[in-house]
PDB file of N, CA, C and O in Angstrom:
ATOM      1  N   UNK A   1      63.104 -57.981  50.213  1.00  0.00           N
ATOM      2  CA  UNK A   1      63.597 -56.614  50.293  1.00  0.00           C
ATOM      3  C   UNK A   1      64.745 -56.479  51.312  1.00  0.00           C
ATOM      4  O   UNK A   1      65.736 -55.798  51.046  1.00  0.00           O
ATOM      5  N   UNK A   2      64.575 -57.277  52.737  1.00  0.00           N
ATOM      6  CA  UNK A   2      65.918 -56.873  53.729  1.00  0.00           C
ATOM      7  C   UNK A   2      66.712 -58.060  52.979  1.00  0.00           C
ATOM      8  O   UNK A   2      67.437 -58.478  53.882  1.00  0.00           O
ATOM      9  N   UNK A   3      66.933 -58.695  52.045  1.00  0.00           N
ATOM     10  CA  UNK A   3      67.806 -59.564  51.958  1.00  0.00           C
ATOM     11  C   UNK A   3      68.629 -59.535  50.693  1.00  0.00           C
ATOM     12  O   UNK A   3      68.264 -59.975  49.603  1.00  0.00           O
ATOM     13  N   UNK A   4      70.460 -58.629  51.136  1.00  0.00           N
ATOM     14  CA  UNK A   4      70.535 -58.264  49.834  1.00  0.00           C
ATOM     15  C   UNK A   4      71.395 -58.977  48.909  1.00  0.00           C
ATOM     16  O   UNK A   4      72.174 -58.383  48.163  1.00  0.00           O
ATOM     17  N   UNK A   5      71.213 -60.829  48.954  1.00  0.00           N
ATOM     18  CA  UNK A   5      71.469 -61.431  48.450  1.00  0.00           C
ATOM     19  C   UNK A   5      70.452 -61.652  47.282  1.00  0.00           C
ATOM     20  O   UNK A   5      70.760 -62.193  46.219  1.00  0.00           O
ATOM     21  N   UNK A   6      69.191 -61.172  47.595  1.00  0.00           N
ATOM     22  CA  UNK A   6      68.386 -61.106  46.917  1.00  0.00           C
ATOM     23  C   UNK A   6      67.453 -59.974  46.397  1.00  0.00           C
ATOM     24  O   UNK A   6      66.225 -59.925  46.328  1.00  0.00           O
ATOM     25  N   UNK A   7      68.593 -58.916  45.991  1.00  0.00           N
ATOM     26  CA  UNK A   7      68.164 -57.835  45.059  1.00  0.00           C
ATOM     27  C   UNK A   7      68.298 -58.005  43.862  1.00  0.00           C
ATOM     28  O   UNK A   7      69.016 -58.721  43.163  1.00  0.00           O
ATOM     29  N   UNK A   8      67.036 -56.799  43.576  1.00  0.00           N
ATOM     30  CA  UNK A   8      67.009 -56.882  41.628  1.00  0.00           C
ATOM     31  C   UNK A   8      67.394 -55.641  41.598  1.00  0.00           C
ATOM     32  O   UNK A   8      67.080 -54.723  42.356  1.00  0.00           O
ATOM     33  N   UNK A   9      68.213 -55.645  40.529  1.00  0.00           N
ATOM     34  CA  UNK A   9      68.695 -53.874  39.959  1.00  0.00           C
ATOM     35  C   UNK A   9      67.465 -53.584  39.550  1.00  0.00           C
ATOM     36  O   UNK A   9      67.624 -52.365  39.489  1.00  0.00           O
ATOM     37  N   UNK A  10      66.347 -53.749  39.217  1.00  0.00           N
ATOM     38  CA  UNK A  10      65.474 -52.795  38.813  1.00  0.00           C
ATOM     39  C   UNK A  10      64.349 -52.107  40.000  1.00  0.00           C
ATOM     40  O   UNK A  10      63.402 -51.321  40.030  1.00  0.00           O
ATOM     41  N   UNK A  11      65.155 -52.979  40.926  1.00  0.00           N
ATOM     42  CA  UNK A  11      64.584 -51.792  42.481  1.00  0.00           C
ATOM     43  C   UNK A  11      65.352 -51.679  43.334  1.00  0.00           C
ATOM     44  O   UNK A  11      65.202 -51.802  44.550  1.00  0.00           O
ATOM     45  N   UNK A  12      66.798 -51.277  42.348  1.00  0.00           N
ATOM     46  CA  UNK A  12      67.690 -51.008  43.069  1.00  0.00           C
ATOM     47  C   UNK A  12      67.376 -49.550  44.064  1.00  0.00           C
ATOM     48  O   UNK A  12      67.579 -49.687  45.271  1.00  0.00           O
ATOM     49  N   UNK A  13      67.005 -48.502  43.681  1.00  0.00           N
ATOM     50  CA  UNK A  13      66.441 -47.062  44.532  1.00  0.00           C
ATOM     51  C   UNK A  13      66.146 -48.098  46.029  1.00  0.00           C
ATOM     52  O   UNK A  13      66.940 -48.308  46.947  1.00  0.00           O
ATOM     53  N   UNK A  14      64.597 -48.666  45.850  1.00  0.00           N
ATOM     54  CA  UNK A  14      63.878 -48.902  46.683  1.00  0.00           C
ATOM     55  C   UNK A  14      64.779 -50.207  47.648  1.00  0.00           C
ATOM     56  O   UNK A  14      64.291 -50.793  48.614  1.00  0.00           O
ATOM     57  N   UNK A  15      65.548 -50.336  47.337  1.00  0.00           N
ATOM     58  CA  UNK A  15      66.059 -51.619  47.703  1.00  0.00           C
ATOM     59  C   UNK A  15      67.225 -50.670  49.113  1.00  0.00           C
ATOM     60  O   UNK A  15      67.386 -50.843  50.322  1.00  0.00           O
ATOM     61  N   UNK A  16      67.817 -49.655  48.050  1.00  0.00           N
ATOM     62  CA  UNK A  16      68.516 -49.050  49.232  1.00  0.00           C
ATOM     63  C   UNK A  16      67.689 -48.261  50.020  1.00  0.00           C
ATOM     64  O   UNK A  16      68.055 -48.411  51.185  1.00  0.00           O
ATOM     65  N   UNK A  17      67.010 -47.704  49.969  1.00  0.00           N
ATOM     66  CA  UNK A  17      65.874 -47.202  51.190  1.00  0.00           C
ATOM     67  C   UNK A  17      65.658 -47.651  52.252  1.00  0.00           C
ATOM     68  O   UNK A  17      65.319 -47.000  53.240  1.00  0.00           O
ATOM     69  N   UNK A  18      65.895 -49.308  52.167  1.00  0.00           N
ATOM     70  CA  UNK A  18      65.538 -49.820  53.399  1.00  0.00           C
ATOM     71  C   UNK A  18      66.449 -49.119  54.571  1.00  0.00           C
ATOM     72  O   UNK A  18      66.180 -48.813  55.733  1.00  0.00           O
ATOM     73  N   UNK A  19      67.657 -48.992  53.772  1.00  0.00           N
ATOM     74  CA  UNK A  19      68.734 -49.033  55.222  1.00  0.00           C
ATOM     75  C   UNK A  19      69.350 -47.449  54.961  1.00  0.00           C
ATOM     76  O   UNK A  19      70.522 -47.082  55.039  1.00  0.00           O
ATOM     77  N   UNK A  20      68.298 -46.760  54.672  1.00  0.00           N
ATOM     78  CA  UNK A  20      68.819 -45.140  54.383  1.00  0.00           C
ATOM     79  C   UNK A  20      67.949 -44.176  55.960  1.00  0.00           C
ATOM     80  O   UNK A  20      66.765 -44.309  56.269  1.00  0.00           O
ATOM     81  N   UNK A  21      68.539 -43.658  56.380  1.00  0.00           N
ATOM     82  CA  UNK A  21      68.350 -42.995  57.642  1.00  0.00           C
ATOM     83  C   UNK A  21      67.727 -41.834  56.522  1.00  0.00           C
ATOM     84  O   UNK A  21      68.271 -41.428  55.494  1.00  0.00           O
ATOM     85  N   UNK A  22      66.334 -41.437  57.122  1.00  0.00           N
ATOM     86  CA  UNK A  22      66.149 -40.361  56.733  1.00  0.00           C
ATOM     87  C   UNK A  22      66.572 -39.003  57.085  1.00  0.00           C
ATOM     88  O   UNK A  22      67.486 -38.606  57.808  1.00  0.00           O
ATOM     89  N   UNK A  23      65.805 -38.472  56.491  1.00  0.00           N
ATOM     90  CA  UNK A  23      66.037 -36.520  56.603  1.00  0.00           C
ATOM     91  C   UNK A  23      65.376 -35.814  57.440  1.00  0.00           C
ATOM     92  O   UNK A  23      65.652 -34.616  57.494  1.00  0.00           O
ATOM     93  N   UNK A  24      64.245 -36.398  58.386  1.00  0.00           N
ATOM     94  CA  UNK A  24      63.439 -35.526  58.969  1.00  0.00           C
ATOM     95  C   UNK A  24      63.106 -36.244  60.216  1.00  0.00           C
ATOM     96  O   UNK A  24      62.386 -37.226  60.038  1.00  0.00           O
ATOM     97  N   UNK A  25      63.477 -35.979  61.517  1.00  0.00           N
ATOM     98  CA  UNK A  25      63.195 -36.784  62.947  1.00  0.00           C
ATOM     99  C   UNK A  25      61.763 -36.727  63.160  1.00  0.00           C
ATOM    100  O   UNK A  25      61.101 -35.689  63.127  1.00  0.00           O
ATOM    101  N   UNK A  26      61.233 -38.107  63.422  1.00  0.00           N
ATOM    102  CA  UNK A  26      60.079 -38.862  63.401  1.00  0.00           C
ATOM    103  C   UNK A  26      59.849 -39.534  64.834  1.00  0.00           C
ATOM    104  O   UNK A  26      60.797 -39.901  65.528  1.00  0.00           O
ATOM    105  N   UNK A  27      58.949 -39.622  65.093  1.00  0.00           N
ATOM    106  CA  UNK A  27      58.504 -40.032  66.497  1.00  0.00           C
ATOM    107  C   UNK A  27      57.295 -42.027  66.069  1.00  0.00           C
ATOM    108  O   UNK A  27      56.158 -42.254  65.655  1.00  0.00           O
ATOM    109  N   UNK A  28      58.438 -42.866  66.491  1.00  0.00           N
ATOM    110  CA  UNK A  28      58.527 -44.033  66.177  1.00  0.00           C
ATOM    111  C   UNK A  28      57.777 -44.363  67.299  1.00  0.00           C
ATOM    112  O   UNK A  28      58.140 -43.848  68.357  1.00  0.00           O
ATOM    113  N   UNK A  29      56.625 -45.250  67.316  1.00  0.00           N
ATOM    114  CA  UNK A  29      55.512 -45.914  68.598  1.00  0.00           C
ATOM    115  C   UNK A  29      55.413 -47.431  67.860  1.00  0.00           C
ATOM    116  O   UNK A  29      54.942 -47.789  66.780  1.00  0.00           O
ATOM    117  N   UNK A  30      56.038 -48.100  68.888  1.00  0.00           N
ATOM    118  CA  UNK A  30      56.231 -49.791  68.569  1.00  0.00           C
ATOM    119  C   UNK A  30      55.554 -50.399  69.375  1.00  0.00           C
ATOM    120  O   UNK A  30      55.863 -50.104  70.529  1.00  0.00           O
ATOM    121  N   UNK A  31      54.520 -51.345  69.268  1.00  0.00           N
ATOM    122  CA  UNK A  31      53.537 -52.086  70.628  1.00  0.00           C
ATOM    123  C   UNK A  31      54.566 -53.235  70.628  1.00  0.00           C
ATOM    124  O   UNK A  31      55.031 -53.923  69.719  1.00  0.00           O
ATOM    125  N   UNK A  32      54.814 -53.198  72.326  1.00  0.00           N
ATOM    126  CA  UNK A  32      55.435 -54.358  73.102  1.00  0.00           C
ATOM    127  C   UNK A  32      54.723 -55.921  72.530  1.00  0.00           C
ATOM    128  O   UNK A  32      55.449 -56.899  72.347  1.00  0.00           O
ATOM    129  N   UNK A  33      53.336 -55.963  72.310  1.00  0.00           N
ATOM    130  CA  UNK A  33      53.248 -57.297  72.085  1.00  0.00           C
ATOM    131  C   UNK A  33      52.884 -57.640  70.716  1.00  0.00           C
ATOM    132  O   UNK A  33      52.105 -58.557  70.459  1.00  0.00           O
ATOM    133  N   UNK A  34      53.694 -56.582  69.444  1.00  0.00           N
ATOM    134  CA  UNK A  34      53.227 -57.077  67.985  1.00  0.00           C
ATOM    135  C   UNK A  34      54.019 -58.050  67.855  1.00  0.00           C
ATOM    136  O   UNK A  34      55.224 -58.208  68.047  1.00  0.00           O
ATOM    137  N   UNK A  35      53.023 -58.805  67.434  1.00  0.00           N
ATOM    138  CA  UNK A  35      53.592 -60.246  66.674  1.00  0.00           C
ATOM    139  C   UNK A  35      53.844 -60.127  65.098  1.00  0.00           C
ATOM    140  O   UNK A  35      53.999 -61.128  64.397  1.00  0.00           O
ATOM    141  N   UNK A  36      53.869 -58.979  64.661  1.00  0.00           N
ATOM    142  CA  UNK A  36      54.651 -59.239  62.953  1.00  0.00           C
ATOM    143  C   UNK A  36      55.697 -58.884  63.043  1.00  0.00           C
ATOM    144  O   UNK A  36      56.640 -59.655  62.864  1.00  0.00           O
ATOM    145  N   UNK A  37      55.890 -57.343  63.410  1.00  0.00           N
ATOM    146  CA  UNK A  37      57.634 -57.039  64.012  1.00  0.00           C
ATOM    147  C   UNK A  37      57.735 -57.302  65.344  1.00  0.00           C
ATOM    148  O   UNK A  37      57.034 -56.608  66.080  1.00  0.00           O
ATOM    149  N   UNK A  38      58.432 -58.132  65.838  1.00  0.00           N
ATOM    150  CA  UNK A  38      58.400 -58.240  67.632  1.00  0.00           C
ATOM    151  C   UNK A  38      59.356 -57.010  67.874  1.00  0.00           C
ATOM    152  O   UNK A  38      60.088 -56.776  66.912  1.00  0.00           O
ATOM    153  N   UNK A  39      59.527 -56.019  69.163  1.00  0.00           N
ATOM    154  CA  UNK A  39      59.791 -55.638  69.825  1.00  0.00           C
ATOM    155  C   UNK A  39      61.708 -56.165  69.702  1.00  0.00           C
ATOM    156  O   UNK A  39      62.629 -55.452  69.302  1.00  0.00           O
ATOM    157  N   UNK A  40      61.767 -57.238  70.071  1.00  0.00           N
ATOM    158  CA  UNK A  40      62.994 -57.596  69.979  1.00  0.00           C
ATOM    159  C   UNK A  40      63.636 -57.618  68.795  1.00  0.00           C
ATOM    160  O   UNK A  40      64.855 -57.464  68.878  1.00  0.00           O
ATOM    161  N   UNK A  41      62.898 -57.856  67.042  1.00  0.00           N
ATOM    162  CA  UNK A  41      63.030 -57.406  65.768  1.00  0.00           C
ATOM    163  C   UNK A  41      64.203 -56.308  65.969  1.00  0.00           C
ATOM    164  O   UNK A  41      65.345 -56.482  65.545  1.00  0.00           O
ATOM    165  N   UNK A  42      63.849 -55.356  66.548  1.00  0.00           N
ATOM    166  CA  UNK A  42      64.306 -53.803  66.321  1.00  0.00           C
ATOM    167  C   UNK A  42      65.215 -53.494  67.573  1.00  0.00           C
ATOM    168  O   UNK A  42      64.747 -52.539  68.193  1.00  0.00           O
ATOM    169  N   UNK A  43      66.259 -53.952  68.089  1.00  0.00           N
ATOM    170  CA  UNK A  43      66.766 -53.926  68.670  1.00  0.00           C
ATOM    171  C   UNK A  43      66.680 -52.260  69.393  1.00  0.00           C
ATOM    172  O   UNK A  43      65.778 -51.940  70.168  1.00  0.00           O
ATOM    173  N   UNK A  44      67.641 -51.454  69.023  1.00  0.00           N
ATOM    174  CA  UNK A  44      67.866 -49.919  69.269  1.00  0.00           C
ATOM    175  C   UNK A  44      67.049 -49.013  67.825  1.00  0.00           C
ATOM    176  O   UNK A  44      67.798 -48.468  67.015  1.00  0.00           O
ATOM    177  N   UNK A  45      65.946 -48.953  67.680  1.00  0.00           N
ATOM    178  CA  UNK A  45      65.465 -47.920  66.384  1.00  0.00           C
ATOM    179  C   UNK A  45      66.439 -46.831  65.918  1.00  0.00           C
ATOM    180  O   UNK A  45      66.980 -46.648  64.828  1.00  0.00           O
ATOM    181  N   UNK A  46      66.500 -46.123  67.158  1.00  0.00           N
ATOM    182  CA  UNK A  46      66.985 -44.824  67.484  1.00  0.00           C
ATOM    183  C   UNK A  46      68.710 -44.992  66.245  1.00  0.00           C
ATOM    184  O   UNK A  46      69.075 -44.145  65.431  1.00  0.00           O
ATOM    185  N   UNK A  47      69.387 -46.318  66.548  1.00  0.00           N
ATOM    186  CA  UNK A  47      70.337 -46.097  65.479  1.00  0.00           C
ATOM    187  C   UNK A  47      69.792 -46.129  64.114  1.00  0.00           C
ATOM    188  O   UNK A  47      70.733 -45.980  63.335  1.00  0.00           O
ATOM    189  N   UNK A  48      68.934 -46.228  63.635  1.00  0.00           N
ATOM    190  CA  UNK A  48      68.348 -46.361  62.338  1.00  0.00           C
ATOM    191  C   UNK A  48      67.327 -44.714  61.579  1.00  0.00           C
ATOM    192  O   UNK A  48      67.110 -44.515  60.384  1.00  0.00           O
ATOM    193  N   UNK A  49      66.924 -43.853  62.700  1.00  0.00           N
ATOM    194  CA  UNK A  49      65.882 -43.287  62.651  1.00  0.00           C
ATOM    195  C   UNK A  49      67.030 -41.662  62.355  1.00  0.00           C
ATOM    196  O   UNK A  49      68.091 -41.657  62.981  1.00  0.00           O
ATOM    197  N   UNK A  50      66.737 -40.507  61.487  1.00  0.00           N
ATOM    198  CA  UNK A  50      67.044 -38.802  61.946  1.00  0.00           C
ATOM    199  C   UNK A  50      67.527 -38.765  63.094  1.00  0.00           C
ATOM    200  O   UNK A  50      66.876 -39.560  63.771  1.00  0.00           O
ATOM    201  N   UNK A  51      68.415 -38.221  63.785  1.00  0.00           N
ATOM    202  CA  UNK A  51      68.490 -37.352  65.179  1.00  0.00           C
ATOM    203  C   UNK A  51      67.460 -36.377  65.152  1.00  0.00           C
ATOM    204  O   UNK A  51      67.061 -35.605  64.280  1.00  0.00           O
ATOM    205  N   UNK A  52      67.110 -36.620  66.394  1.00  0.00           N
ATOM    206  CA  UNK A  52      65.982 -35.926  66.931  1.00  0.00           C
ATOM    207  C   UNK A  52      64.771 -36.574  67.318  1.00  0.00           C
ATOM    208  O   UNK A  52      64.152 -36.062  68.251  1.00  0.00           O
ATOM    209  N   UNK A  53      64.228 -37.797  66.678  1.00  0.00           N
ATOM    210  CA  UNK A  53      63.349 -38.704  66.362  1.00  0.00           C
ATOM    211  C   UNK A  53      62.995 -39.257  68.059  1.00  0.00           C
ATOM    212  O   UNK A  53      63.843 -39.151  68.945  1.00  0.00           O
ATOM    213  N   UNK A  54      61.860 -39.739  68.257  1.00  0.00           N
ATOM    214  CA  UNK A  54      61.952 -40.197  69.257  1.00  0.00           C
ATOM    215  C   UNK A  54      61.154 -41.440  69.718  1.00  0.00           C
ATOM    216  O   UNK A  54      59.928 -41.336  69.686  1.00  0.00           O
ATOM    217  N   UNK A  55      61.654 -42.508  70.109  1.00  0.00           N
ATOM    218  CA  UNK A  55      60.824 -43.716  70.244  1.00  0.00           C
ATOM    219  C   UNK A  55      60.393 -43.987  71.511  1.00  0.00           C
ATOM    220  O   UNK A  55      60.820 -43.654  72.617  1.00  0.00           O
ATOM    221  N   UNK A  56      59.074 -44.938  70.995  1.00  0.00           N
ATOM    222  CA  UNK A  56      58.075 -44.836  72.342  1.00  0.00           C
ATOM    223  C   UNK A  56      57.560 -46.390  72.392  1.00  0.00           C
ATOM    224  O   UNK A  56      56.872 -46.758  71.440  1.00  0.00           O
ATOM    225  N   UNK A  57      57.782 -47.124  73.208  1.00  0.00           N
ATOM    226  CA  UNK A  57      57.461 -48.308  73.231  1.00  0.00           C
ATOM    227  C   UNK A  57      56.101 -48.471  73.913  1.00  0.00           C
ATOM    228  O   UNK A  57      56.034 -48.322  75.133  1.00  0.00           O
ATOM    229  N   UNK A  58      54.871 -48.807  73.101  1.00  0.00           N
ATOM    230  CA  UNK A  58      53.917 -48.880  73.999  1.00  0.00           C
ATOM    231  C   UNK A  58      53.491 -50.139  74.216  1.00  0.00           C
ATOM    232  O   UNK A  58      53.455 -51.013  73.349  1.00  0.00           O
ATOM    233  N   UNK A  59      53.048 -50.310  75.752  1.00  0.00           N
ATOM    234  CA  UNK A  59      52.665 -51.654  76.361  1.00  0.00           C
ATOM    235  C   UNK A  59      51.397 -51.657  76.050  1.00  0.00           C
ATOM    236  O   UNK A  59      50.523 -50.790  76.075  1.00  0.00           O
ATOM    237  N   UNK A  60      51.441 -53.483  75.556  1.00  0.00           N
ATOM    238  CA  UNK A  60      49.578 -53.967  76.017  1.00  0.00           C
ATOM    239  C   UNK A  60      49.464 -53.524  74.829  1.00  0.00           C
ATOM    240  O   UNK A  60      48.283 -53.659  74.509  1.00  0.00           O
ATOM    241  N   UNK A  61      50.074 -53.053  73.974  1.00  0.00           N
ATOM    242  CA  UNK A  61      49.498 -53.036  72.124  1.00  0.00           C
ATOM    243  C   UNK A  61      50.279 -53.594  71.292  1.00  0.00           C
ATOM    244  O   UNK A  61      51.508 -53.569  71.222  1.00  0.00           O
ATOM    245  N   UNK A  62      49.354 -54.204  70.534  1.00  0.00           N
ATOM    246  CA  UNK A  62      50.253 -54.797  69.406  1.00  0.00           C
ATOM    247  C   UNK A  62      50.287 -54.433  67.894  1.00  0.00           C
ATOM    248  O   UNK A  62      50.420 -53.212  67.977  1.00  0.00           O
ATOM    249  N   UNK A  63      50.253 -54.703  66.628  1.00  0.00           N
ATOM    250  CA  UNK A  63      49.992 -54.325  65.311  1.00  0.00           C
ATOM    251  C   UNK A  63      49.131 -53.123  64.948  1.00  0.00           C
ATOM    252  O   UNK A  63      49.309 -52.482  63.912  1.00  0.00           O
ATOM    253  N   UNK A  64      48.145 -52.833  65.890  1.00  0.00           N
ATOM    254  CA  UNK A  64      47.414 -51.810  65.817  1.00  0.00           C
ATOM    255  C   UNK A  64      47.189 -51.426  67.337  1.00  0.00           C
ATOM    256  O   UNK A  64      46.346 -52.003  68.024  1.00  0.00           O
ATOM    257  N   UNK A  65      47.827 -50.630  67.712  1.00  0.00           N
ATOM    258  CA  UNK A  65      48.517 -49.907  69.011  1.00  0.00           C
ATOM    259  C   UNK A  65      47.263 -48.360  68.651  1.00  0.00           C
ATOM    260  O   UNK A  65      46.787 -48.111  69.759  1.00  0.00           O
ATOM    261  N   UNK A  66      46.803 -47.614  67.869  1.00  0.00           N
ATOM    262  CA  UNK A  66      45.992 -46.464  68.295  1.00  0.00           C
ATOM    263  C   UNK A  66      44.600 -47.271  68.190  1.00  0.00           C
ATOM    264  O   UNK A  66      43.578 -46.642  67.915  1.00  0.00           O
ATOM    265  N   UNK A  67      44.564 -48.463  68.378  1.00  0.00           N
ATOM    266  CA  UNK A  67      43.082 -48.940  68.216  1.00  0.00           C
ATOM    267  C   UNK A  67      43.308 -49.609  69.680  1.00  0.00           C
ATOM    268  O   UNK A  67      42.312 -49.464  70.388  1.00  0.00           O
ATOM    269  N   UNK A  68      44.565 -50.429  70.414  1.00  0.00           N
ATOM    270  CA  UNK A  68      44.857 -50.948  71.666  1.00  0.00           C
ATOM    271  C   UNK A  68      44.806 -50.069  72.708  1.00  0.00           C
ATOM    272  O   UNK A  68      44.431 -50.368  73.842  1.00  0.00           O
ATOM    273  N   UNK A  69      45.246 -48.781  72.284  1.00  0.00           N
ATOM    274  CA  UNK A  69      46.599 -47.947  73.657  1.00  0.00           C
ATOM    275  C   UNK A  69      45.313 -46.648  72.952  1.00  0.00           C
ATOM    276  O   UNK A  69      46.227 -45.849  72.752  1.00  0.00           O
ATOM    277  N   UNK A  70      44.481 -46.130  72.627  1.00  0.00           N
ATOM    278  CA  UNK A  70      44.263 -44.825  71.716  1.00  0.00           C
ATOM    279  C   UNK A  70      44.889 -43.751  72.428  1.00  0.00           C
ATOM    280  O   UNK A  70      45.610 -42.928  71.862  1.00  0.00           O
ATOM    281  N   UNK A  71      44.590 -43.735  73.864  1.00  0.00           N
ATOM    282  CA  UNK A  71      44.768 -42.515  74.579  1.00  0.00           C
ATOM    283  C   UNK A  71      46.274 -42.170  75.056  1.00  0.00           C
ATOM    284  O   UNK A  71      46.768 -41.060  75.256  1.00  0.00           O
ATOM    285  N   UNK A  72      46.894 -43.540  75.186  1.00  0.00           N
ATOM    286  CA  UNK A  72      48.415 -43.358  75.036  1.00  0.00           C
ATOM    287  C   UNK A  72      49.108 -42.437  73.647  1.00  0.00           C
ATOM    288  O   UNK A  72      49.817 -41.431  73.612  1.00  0.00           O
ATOM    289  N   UNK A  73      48.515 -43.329  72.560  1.00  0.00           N
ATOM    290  CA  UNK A  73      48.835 -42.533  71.227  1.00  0.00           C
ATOM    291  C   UNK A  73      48.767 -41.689  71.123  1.00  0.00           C
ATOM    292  O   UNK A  73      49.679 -40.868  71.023  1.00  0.00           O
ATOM    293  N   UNK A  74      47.369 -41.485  71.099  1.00  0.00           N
ATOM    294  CA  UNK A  74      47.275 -39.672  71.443  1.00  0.00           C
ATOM    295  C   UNK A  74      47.911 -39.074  72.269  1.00  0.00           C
ATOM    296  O   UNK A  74      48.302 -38.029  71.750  1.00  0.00           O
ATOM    297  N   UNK A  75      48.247 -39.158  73.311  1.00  0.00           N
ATOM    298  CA  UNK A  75      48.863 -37.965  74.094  1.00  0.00           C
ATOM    299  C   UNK A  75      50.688 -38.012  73.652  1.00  0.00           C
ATOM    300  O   UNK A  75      51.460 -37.145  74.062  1.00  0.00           O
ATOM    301  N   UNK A  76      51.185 -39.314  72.665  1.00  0.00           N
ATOM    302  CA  UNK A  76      52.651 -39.276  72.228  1.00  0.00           C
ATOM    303  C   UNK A  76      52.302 -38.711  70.595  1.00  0.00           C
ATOM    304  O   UNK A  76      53.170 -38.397  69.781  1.00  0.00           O
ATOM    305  N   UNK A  77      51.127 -38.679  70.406  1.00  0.00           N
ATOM    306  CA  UNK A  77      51.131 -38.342  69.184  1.00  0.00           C
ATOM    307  C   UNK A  77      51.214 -36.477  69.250  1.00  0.00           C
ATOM    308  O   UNK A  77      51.822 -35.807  68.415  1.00  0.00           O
ATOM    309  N   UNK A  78      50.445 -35.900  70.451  1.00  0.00           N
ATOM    310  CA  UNK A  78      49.987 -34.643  70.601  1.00  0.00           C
ATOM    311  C   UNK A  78      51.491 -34.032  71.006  1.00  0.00           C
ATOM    312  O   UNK A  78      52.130 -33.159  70.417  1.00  0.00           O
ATOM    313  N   UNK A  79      51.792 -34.680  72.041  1.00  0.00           N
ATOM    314  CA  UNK A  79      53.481 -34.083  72.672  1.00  0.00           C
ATOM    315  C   UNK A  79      54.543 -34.120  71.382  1.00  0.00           C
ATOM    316  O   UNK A  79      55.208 -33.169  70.972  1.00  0.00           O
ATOM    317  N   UNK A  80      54.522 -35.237  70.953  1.00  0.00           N
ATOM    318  CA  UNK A  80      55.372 -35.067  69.666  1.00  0.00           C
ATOM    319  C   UNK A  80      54.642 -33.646  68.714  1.00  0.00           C
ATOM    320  O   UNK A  80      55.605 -33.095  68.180  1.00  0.00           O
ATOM    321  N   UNK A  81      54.061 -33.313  68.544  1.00  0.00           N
ATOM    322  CA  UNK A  81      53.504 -32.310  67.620  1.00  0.00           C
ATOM    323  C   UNK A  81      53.556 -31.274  68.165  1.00  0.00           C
ATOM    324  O   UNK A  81      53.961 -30.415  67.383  1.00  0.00           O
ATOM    325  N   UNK A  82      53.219 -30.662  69.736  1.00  0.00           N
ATOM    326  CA  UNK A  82      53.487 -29.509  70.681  1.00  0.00           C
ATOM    327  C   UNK A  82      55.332 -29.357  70.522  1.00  0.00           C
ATOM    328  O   UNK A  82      55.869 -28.306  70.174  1.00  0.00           O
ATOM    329  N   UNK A  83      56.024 -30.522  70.828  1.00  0.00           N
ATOM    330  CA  UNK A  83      57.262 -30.628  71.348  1.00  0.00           C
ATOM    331  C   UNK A  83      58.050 -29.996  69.809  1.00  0.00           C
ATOM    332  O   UNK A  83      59.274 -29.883  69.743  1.00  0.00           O
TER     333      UNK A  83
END
């Protein structure tokens, strides 16, 4: 899918999605130590993500960060939703 030497026109839609900035600012939470997307993967989100959106790097979680960090999540999950 990120490789667009290797697209099929018949997912062509889904194929451009990857690299389509959406429509609605989203509050992005990345764990510092996932090992499927590393941290370093994603250089700056923020160029990829709505204006407005806001990213939150959380430490000491990885792939599953509200099962690592819960109470961190929660309180970026709650502020994002108050805010």
């Amino acid at each position: 899918m990120f490789d667009p030497a290797r697209h099929v026109e018949a997912y062509a839609a889904e194929q451009a999605a990857i690299t389509a900035v959406g429509e609605r600012p989203i509050l992005f939470l990345h764990g510092t130590d996932d090992g499927s997307i590393g941290s370093d993967v994603i250089h700056n989100p923020k160029d990829h993500l709505p204006q407005g959106s806001r990213v939150e790097r959380i430490d000491d979680a990885a792939t599953f960060s509200n099962l690592e960090q819960p109470e961190r999540i929660k309180r970026e999950v709650l502020a994002w939703l108050a805010g």
